[in-house]
SEDRENVEX-815610 format. One record per atom (N, C-alpha, C): y, z, x; residue in one letter. Coordinates in steps of 0.001 Angstrom, whole numbers, padded with zeros to 6 digits, always signed. Last residue first. Layout:
# residues N
YZXA ...
# end
This chain:
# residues 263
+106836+163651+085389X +106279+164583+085229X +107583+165321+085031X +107743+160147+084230X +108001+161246+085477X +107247+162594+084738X +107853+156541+084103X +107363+157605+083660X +106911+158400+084817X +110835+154672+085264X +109203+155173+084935X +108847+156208+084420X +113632+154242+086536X +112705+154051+085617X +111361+154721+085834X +116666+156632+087942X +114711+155921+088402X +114397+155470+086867X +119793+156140+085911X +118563+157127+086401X +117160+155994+087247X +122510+154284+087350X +120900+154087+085874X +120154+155067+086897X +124188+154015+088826X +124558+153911+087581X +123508+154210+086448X +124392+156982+091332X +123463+155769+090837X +124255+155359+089331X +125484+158917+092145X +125951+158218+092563X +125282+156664+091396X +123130+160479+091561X +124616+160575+090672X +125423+159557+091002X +120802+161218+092446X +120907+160506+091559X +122790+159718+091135X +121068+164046+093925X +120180+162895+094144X +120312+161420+093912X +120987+166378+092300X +121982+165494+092699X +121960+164059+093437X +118905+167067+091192X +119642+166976+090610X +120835+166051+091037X +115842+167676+092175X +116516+167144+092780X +117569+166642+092333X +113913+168542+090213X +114456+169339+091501X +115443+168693+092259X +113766+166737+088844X +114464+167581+088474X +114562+168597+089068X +111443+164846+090008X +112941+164618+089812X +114074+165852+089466X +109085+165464+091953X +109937+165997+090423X +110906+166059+090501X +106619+163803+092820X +108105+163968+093191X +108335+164394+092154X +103799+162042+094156X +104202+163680+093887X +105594+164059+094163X +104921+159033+092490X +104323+160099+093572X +104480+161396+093209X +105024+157166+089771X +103521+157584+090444X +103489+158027+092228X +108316+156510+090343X +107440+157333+089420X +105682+156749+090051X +110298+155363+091143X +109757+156162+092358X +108746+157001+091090X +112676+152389+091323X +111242+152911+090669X +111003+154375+091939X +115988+151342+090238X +114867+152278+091562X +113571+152795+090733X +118504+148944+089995X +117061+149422+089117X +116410+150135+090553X +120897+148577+091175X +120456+148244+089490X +119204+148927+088682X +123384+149184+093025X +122028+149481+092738X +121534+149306+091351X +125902+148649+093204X +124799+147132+093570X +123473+147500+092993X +127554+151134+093207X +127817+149940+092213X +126752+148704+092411X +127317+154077+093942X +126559+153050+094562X +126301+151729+092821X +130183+155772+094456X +129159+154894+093336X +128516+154400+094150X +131702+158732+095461X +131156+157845+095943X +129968+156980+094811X +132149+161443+095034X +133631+159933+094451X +132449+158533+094741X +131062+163294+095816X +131047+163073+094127X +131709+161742+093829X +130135+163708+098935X +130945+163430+098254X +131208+163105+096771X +128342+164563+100511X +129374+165167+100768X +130904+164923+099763X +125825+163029+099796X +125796+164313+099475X +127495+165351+099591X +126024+160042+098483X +126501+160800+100145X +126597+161886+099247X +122317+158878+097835X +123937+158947+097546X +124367+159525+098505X +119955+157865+098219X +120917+157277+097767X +122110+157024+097631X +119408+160312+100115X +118686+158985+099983X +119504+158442+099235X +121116+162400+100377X +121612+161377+101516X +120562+159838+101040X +119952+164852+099216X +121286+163806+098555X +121700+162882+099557X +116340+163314+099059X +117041+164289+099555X +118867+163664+098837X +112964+164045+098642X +114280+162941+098506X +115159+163893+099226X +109251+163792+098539X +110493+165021+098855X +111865+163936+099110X +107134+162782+098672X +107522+164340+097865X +108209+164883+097921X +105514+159960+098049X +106719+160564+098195X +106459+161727+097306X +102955+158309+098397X +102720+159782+098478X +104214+160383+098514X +103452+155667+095638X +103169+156133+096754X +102710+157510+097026X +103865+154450+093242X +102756+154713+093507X +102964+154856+095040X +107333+153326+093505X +106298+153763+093289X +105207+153494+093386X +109981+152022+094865X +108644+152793+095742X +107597+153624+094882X +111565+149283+094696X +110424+150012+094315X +109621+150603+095054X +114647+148248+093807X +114425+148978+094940X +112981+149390+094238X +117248+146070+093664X +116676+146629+093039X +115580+147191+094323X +119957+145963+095629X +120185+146020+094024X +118969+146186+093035X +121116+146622+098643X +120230+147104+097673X +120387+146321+096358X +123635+147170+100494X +123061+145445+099534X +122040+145565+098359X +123555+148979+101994X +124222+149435+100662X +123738+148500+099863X +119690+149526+102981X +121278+149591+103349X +121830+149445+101325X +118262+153021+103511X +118487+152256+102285X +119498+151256+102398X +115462+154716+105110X +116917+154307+105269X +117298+152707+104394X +112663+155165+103461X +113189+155100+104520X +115052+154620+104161X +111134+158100+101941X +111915+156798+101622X +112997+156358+102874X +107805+159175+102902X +109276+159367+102589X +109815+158132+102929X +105138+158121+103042X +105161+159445+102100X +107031+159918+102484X +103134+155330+101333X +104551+155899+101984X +104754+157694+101788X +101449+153615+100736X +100911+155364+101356X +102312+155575+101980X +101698+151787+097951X +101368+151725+099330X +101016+153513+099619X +102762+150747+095431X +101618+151167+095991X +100820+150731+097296X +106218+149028+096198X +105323+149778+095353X +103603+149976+095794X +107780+148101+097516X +107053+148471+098596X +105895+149467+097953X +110514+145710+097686X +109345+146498+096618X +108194+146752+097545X +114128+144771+097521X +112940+145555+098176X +111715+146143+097140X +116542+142549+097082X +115744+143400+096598X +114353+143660+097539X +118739+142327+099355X +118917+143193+097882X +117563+143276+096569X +119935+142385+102355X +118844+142559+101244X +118638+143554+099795X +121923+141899+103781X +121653+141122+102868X +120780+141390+102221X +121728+143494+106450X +122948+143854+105562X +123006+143237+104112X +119373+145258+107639X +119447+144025+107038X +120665+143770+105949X +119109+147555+108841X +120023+146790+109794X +119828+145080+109054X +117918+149337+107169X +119050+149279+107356X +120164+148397+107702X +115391+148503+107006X +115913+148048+106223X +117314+148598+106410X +114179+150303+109870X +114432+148929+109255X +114885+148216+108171X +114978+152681+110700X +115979+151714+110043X +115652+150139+109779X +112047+153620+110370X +113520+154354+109724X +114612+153777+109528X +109573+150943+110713X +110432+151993+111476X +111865+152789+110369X +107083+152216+109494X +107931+151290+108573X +109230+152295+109560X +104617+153441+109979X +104627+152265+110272X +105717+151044+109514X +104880+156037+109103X +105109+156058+110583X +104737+154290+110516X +104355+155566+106089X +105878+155977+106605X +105987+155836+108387X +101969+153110+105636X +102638+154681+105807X +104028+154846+106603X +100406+150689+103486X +101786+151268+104597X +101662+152594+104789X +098915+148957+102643X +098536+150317+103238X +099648+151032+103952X +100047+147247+099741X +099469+147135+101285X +098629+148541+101488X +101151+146671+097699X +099794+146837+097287X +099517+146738+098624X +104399+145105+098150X +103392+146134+097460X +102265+145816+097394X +106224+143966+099947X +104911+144451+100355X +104272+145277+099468X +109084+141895+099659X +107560+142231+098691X +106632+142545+099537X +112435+141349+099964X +110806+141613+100667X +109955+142129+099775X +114816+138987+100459X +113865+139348+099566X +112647+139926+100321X +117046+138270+102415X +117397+138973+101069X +116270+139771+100149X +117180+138215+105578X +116166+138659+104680X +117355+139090+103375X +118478+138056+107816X +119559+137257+107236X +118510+137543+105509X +117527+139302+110241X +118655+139569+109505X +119006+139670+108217X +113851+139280+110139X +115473+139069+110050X +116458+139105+109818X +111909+142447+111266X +112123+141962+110177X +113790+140405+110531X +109141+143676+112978X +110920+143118+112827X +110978+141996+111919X +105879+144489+110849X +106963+144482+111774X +108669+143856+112375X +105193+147505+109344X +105563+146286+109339X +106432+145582+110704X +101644+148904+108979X +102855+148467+109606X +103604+147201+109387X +099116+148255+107140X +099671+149431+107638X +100970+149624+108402X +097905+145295+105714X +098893+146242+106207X +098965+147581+106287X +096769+143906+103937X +096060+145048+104254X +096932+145821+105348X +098195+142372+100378X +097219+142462+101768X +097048+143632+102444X +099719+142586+098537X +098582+142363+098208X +097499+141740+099630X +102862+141281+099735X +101899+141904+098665X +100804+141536+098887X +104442+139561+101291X +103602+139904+101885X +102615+141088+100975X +107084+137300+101497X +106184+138006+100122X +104884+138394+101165X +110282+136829+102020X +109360+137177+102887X +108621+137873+101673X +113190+134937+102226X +112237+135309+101106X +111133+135765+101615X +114843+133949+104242X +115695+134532+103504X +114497+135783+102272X +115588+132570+107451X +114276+133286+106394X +115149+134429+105429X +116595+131629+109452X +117010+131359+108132X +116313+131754+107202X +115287+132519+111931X +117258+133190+111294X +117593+132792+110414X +113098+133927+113138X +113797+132662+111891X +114850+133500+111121X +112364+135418+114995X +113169+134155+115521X +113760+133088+114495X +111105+137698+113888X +112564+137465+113924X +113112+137345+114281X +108122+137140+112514X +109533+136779+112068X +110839+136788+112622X +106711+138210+115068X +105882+136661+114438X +107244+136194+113604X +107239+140340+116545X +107673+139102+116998X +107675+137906+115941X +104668+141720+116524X +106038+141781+115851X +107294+140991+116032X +102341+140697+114616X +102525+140751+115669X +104502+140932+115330X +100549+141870+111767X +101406+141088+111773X +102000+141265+113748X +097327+142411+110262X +098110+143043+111345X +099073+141528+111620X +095764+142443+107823X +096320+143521+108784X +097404+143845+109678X +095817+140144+104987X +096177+140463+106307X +096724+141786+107017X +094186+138711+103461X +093614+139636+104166X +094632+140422+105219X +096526+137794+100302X +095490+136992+101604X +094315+138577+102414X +098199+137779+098727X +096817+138046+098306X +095990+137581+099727X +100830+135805+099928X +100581+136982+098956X +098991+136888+098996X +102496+134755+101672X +101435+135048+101866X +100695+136117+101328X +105419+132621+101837X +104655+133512+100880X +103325+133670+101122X +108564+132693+103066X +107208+132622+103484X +106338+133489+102549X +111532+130768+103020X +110946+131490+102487X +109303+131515+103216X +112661+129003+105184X +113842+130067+104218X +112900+130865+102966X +112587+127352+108327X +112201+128158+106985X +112900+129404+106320X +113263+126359+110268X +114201+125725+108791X +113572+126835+107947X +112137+127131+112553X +113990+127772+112330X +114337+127444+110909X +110101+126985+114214X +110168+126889+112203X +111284+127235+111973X +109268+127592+116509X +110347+126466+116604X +110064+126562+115370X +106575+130034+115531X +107767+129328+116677X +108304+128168+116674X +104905+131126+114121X +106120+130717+113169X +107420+129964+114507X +103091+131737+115089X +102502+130474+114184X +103946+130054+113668X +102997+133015+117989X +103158+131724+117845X +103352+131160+116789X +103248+135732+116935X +104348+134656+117326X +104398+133626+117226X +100023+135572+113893X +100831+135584+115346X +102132+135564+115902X +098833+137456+111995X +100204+136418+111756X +100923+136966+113460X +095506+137908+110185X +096541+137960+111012X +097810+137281+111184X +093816+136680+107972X +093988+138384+109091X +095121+138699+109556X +093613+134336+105665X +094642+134676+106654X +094162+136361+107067X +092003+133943+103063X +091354+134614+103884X +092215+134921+105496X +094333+133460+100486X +093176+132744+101126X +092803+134017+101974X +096656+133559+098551X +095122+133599+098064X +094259+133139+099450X +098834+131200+099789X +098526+132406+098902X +097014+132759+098647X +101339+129805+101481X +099920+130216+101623X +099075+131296+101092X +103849+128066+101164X +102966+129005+099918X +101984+128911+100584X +107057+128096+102265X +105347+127874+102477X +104740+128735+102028X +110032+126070+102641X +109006+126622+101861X +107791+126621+101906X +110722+124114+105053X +111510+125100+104661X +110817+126170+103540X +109677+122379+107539X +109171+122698+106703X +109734+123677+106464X +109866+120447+109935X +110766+120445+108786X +110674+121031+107273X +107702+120545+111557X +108264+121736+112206X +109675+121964+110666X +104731+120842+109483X +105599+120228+110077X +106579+120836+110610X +102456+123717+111400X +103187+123274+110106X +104400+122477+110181X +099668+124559+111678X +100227+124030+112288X +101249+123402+111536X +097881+127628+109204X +098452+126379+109958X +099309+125797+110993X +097181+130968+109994X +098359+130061+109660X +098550+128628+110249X +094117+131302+109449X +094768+131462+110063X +095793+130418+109434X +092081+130966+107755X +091646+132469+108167X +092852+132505+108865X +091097+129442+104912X +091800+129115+105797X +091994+130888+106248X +087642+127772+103820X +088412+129308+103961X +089771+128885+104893X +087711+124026+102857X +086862+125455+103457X +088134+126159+103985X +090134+125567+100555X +088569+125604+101338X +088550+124297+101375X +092960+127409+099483X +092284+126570+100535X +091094+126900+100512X +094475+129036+097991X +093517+128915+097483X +092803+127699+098500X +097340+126800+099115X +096858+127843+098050X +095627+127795+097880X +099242+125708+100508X +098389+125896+101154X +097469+127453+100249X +102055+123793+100339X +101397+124609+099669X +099865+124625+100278X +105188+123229+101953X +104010+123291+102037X +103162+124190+101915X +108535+121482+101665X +107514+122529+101197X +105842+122328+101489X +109755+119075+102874X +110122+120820+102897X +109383+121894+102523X +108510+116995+100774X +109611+116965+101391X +110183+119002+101838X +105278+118460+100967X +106016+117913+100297X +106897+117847+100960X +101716+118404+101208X +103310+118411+101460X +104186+117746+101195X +099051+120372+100354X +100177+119558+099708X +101422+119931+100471X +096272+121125+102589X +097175+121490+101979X +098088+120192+101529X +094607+119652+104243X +094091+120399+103661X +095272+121056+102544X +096224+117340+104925X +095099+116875+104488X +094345+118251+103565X +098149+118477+106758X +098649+118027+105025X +097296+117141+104853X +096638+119577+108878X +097604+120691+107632X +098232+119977+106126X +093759+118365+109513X +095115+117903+109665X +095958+119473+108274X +090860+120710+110588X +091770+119551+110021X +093215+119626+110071X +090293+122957+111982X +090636+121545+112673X +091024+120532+111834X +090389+125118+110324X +090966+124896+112039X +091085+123406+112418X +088541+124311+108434X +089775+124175+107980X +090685+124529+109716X +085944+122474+108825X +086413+123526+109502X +088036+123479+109490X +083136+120802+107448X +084739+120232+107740X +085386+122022+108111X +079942+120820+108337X +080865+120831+107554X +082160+121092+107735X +078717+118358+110491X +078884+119713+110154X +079611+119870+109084X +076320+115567+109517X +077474+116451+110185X +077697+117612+109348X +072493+116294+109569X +073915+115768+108971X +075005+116305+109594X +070749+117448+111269X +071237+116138+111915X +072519+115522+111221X +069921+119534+110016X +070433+119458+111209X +071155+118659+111702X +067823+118374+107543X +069450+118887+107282X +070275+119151+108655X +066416+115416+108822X +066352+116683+108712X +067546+116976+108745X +066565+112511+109511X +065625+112964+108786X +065919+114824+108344X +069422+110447+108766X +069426+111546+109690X +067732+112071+108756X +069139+106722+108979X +069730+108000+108239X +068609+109155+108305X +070742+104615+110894X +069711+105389+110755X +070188+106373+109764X +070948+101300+110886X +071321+102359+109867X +070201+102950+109920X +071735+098086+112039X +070808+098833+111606X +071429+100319+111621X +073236+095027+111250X +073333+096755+112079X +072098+097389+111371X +071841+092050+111312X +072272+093025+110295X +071712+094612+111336X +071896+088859+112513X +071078+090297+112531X +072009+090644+111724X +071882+086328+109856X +072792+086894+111398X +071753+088527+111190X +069497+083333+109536X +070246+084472+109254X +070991+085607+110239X +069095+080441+110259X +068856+081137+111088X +069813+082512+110319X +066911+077542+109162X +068271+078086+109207X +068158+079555+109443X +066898+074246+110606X +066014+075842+110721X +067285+077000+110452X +066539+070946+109295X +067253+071846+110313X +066749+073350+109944X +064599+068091+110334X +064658+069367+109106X +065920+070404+110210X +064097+065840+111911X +064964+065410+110328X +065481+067285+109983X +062497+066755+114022X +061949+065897+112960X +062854+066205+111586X +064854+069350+114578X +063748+069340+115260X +062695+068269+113712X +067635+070465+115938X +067429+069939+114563X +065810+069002+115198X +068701+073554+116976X +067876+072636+116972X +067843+071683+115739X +071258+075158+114465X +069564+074887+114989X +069344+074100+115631X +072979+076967+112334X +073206+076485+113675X +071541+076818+114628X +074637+078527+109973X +073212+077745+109755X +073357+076904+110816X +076163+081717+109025X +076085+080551+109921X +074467+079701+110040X +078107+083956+107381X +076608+083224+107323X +077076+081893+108002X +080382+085519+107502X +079033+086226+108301X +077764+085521+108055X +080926+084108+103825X +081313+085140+104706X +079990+085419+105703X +080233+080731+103833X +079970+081616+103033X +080322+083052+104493X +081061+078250+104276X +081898+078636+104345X +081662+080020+103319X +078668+077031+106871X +078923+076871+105675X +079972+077803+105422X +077951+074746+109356X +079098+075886+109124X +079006+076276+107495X +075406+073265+111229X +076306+073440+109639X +076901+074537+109699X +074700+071581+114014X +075710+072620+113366X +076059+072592+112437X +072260+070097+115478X +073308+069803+114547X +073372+071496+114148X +071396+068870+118465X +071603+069955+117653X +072649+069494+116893X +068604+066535+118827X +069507+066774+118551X +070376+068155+117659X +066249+065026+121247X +066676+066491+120883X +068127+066423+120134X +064598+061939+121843X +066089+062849+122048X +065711+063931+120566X +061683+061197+123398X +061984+061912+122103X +063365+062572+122381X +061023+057917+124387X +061617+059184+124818X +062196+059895+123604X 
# end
C-alpha cells in the first residue's frame, strides 16, 4: 500500500512558501501567484489630471502655523480654498480666482490679513468681508473690479490699484465709517471723484484716475483756516484731469502739498 506523504518546508524567505505532496522522495516547489498589472493601452484610460477643487488646501498650498500661501498655484486655482478655520494670514496671489463668495470667508474670524493681488477677480459678493472683525490688511490690486464691496471696521490697510473702479461703485462713505484706516491706494482705476476721507488717513492714492474736480471739504473744512489735518502724510492725485491751481484752498489744511507730477 503506497502512503502519500505531505511535507511542508517553510523557508524564511519574504511571500515564498515550498508546501507539496511529497510524491517518490522529491518535493514540488510551488511559487505564490503574483497580482497582475494592467497598464492602460490608450491616453483615455490614464487618470485624470489632479483638479485644484478637489485637492486637500495644504497639499496644494504651504501651511503654516496661521498662515497660508497659495501663490502661483497649479493646476489653476479659480476659487478660494477651504481654509483651516486657524488661519490668520493668506497669500493667494497670482492665480486665476473670479470671484469671492460669503461663503469662502465664513467662520475665518482669526484672519487679520487677505492678499489676493494679481488674480482675475470681478466680482466680490458683499457680504464676503464684513463678518471678519479682525481683518486688518485687505490687498485686492491688480484685478478686475468695478465695485467694492462692505468693507470692516477694524481695516487699517486697503490696496485696490490697477482695478476698474468707478466712482458709482465705491459707496460715498465707505471709507468713512472705517475709523482705523490709514492707508488707502486706489491708484489707476476710473474714479472720477474722491470719495469721503475719514480723519485716520495717513497716506492716500488716487492717481491715474478720471478726477476733475476737488473741492475745500475733500481734505480740509472749508469753513475754517484753524483746522490741520496732522495724520495726513502723503496724497497722490497726479495722472487725472485736475489742476491743482484752481483749487487753492484745497490743500491748506494739509502739511505736504499732493506729490507727483501736475500740469
Amino acid at each position: 500500500m503506497h502512503l502519500e506523504m505531505l511535507i511542508c518546508v517553510i523557508l524564511i524567505i519574504p511571500s515564498l512558501v515550498l508546501c507539496s505532496p511529497a510524491k517518490n522522495g522529491y518535493i514540488e516547489a510551488r511559487a505564490p501567484k503574483k497580482d497582475i498589472v494592467t497598464i492602460p493601452e490608450f491616453p483615455q484610460d490614464l487618470p485624470a489630471k489632479p483638479d485644484a477643487a478637489v485637492l486637500p488646501t495644504c497639499l496644494l498650498c504651504v501651511c503654516l502655523i496661521g498662515s497660508v500661501y497659495c501663490e502661483e498655484v497649479f493646476p489653476q486655482m479659480t476659487a478660494i480654498p477651504a481654509l483651516p478655520r486657524e488661519t490668520t494670514y493668506l497669500y493667494a496671489r497670482f492665480n486665476q480666482i473670479n470671484k469671492i463668495k460669503n461663503k469662502d470667508f465664513a467662520d475665518m474670524g482669526a484672519l487679520k490679513r487677505i492678499d489676493l493681488t494679481g488674480n482675475i477677480i470681478s466680482e466680490i459678493e458683499d457680504g464676503a468681508f464684513s463678518k471678519l472683525t479682525n481683518l486688518e490688511e485687505l490687498f485686492l490690486a491688480e484685478n478686475r473690479l468695478t465695485k467694492l464691496p462692505m468693507l470692516p471696521s477694524k481695516l487699517t490697510t486697503l490696496n485696490a490699484n490697477f482695478n476698474l473702479l468707478k466712482s458709482k461703485g465705491v459707496r460715498s462713505n465707505a471709507f468713512k465709517k472705517l475709523p482705523e484706516l490709514a492707508f488707502l491706494y486706489l491708484g489707476n482705476n476710473k474714479l472720477e471723484v474722491i470719495p469721503q476721507l475719514p480723519e485716520s488717513l495717513q497716506i492716500v492714492h488716487l492717481n491715474n484716475n478720471n478726477i476733475n474736480t476737488i473741492t475745500d471739504q475733500t481734505f480740509c473744512k472749508g469753513n475754517t483756516t484753524q483746522y490741520i489735518r496732522s495724520t495726513m502724510e502723503e496724497v497722490r492725485l497726479d495722472g487725472n484731469p485736475l489742476v491743482l491751481a484752481q483749487h487753492p484752498n484745497s490743500f491748506i489744511c494739509l502739511r505736504n502739498l499732493p506729490t507727483g507730477h501736475y500740469h
